[in-house]
BAKE-47625 format. One line per 2 residues: number of its first residue (from 1); for each residue x, y, z of C-alpha. Coordinates in nm, 2 decimals, decimal comma, padded with zeros to 4 digits, m for minus. Example, Ala and Ser with C-alpha at 12.3 -4.5 7.8 and 13.67 -1.06 7.14 Angstrom:
2
1) 01,23 m00,45 00,78  01,37 m00,11 00,71
# end
This chain:
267
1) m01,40 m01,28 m00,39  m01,16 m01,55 m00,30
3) m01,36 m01,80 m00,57  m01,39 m01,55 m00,85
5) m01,19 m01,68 m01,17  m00,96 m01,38 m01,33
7) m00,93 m01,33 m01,68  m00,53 m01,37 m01,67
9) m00,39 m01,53 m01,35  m00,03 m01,46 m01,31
11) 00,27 m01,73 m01,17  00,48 m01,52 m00,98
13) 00,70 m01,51 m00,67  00,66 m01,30 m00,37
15) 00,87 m01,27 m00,05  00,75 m01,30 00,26
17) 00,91 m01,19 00,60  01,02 m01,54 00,76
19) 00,86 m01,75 00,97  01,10 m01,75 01,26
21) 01,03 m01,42 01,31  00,71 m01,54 01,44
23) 00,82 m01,66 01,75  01,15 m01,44 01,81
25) 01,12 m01,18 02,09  01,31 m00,89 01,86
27) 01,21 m00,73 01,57  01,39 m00,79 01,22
29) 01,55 m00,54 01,01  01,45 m00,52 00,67
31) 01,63 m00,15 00,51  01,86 m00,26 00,30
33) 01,90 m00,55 m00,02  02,07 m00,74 00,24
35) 01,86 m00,72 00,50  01,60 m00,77 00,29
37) 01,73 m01,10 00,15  01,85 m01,23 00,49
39) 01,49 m01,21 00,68  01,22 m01,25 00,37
41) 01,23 m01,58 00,15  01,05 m01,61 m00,18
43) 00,69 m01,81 m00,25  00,51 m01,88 m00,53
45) 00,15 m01,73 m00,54  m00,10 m01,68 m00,82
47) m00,15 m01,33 m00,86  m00,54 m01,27 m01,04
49) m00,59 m00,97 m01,28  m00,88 m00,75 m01,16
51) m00,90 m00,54 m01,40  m01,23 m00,68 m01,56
53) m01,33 m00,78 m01,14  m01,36 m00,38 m01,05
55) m01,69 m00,34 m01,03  m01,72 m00,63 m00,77
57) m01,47 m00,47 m00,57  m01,53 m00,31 m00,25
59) m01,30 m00,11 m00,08  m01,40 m00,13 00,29
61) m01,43 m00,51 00,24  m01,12 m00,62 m00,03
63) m00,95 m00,31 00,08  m00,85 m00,17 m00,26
65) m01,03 m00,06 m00,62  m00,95 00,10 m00,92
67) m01,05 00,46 m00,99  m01,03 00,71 m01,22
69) m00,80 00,99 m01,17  m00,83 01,31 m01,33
71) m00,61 01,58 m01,22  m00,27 01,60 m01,42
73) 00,05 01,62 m01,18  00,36 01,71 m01,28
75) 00,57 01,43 m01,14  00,89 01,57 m01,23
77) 00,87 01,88 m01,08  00,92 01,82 m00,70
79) 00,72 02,13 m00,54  00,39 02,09 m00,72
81) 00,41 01,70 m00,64  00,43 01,82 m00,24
83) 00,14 02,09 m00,30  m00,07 01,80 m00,46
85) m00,08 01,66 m00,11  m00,32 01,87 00,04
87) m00,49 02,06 m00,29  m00,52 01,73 m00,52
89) m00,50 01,42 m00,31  m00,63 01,54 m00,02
91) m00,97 01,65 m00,20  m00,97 01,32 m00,42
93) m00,97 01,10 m00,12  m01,23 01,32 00,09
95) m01,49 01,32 m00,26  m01,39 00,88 m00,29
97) m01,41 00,72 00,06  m01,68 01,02 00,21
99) m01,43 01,10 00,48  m01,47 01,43 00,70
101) m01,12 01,51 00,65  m00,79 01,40 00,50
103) m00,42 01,47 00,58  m00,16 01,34 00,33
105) 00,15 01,28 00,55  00,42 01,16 00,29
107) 00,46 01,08 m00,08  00,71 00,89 m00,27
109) 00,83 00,82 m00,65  00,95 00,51 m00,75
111) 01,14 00,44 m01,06  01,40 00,26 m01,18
113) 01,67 00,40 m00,98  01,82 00,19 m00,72
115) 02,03 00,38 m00,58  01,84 00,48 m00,27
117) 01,68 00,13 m00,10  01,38 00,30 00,01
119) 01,28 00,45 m00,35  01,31 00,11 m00,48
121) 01,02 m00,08 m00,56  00,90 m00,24 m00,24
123) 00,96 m00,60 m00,32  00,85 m00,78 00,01
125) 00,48 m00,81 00,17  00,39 m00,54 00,40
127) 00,20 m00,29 00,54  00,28 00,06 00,60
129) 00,19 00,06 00,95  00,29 m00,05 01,24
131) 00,10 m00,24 01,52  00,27 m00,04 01,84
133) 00,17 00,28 01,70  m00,20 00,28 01,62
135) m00,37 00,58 01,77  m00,02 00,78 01,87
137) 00,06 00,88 01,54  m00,30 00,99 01,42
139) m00,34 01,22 01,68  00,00 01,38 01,63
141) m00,07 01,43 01,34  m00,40 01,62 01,36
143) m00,21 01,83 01,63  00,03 01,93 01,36
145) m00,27 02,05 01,14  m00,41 02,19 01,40
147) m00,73 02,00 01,43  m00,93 02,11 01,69
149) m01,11 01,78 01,79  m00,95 01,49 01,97
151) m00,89 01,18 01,77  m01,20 00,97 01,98
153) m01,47 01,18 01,84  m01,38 01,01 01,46
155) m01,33 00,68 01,30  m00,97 00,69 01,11
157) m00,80 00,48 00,79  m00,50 00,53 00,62
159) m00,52 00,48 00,21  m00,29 00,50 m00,02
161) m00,31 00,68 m00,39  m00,09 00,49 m00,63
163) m00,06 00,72 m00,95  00,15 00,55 m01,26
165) 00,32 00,84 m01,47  00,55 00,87 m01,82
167) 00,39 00,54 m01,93  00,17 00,23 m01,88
169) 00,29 m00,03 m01,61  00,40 m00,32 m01,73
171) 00,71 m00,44 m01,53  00,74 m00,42 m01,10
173) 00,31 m00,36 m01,09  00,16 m00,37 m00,77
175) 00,00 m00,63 m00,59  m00,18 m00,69 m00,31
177) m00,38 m00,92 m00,08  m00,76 m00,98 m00,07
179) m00,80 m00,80 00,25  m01,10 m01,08 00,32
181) m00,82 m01,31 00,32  m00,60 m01,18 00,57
183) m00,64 m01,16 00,90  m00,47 m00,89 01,07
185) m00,35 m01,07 01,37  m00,05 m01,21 01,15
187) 00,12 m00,88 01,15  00,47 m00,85 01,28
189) 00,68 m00,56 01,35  00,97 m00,47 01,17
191) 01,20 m00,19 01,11  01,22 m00,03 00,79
193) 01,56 00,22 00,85  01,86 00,14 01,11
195) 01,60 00,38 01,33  01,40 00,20 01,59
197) 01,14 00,47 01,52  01,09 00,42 01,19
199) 00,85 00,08 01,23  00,58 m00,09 00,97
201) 00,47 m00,44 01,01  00,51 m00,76 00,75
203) 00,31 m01,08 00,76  00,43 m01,40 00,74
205) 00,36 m01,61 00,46  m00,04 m01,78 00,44
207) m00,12 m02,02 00,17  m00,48 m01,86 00,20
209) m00,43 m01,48 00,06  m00,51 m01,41 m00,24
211) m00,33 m01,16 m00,51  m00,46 m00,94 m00,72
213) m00,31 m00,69 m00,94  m00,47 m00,47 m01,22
215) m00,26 m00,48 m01,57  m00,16 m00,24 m01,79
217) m00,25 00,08 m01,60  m00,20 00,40 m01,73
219) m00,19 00,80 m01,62  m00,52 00,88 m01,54
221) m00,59 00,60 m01,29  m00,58 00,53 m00,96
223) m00,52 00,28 m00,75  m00,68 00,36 m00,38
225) m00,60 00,10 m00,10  m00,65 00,10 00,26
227) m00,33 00,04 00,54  m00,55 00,04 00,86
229) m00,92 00,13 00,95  m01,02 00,21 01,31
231) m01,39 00,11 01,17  m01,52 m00,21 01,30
233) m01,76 m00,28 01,00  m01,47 m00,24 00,71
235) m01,19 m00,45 00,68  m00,90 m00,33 00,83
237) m00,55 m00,33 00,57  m00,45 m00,53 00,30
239) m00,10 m00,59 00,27  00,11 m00,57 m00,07
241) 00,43 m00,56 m00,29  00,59 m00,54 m00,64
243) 00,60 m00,82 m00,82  00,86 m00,92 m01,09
245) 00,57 m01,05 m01,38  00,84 m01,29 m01,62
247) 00,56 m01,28 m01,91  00,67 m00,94 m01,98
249) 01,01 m00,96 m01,90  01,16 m00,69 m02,12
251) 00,90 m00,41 m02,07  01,09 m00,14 m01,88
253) 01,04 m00,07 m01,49  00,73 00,14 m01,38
255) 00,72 00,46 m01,26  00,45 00,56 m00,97
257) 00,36 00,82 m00,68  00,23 00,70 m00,37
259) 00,07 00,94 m00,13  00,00 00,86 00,25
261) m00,31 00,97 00,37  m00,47 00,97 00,70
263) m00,86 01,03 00,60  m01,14 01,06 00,96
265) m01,45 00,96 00,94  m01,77 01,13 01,24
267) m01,90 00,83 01,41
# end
C-alpha cells in the first residue's frame, strides 16, 4: 500500500511523542495540553485519502477499513450509548472480523468541548495500549464477564469502532498509520492520567509511516481499526491521531464515538 497514489493527499502536521524519550529510563506524562505540548513536537506528514483505496484495504495487514454501519444510536442519550456496547458493537464486530467473542470495555464521545482533556480530540500519535500490560488485562477482563476459558486457549485483538454522529466530518478527522509501515518495536510507554496505572504507548516520529485518512464520512459508517493482535499472521496495531486539515479550516469540529473492544479468536 505504501506506493499507492491517493486521490487527495493532504499537508498536515502531526505530533509525535519526542525523541528523547527514547532513551530516557522514565516514562513521560502526556494528560494534560501542557504535558502534551511539553513531550510531543509537531511534523509534517502527508496524510492520503482512502476513501476511493477501500477495497484494497485489509484489515489484518493495514490494520484499518471502512465499513458500513447500520444500526442507529442515540448518541445523546448516555444509557442506550453504554447498552450499545454489548447488544450493537459487540455483535457488529463478532459478524466483521469473525471473532468467537467480543467484550466492549469503554466508549467515548468526542466533540468540541474542551473542557475535559481526555474528551478532547486526541491530537498526538498513539496507541491505546500499553506494552507492560499485554495479556494481564485481557484475562481480567474475561474474568469479569465470566468467561469460562483461560486466555491461552484464543488468539486476541483489540479494535476500535469509530462512529461520526450530528453531521459529516470535516474538521479534527482521524488518521492513522499504514500498520505495514510501522513496526511495533517503536512503542514507548507513557501515561495518559497523573495515575501510573492508567498507561498506553506512543511512537516516536518515523519518516517511513504512512497516513491515511478517509474524508467526509458520514452517520452510517464505520471506521474499524485494530490496537493489538496476539495473531502472528496479521499485523499487530496501527497507531493514530486527529489531525487539524487547514483546507477546510472553517468547517466545524467533528463529533464521534469510539468503542474499545477486546474481540478472541479459537486457534
Amino acid at each position: 500500500m505504501a506506493s499507492w497514489k491517493s486521490i487527495v493527499d493532504t499537508q498536515a502536521k502531526v505530533r509525535y511523542v519526542n525523541e528523547e524519550w527514547r532513551t530516557r529510563d522514565d516514562v513521560p506524562y502526556i494528560c494534560t495540553k501542557e504535558t502534551r505540548r511539553a513531550n510531543t513536537s509537531e511534523h509534517d506528514v502527508v496524510i492520503s485519502d482512502a476513501r476511493y483505496l477501500n477495497d484494497q484495504l485489509d484489515l489484518d495487514q493495514q490494520g484499518f477499513v471502512l465499513a458500513e454501519f447500520e444500526p442507529v444510536i442515540d448518541f445523546h442519550n448516555k444509557q442506550v450509548v453504554t447498552d450499545s456496547e454489548q447488544s450493537v458493537i459487540a455483535p457488529f464486530l463478532c459478524d466483521f472480523t469473525g471473532a468467537q467473542a467480543a467484550f466492549v470495555t469503554s466508549h467515548i464521545l468526542r466533540t468540541e468541548d474542551r473542557s475535559v482533556y481526555l474528551n478532547a480530540y486526541a491530537r498526538f500519535v498513539h496507541v491505546d495500549y500499553a506494552i507492560r500490560q499485554e495479556g494481564i488485562v485481557e484475562q481480567q477482563i474475561l474474568d469479569q464477564h465470566g468467561f469460562e476459558n483461560p486466555l491461552d486457549q484464543f488468539d486476541y485483538a483489540w479494535f476500535n469502532v469509530w462512529l461520526p454522529f450530528d453531521h459529516e466530518v470535516k474538521q479534527n478527522a482521524l488518521t492513522l498509520v499504514d500498520a505495514t509501515t510501522f513496526d511495533p518495536d517503536e512503542r514507548l510507554d507513557y501515561y495518559f492520567s497523573d495515575s501510573t496505572t492508567a498507561v498506553a504507548a506512543v511512537p516516536t516520529f518515523n519518516r517511513d509511516h504512512r497516513f491515511y485518512y478517509f474524508s467526509d464520512m458520514v452517520p452510517g459508517e464505520a471506521l474499524v481499526f485494530k490496537q493489538l493482535d496476539s495473531r502472528p499472521d496479521k499485523a499487530e496495531m496501527c497507531p493514530h491521531t486527529a489531525f487539524y486539515n487547514p483546507a477546510v479550516s472553517a468547517a466545524p469540529g467533528r463529533r464521534s464515538a469510539e468503542f474499545r473492544a477486546l474481540c478472541l479468536f479459537a486457534r
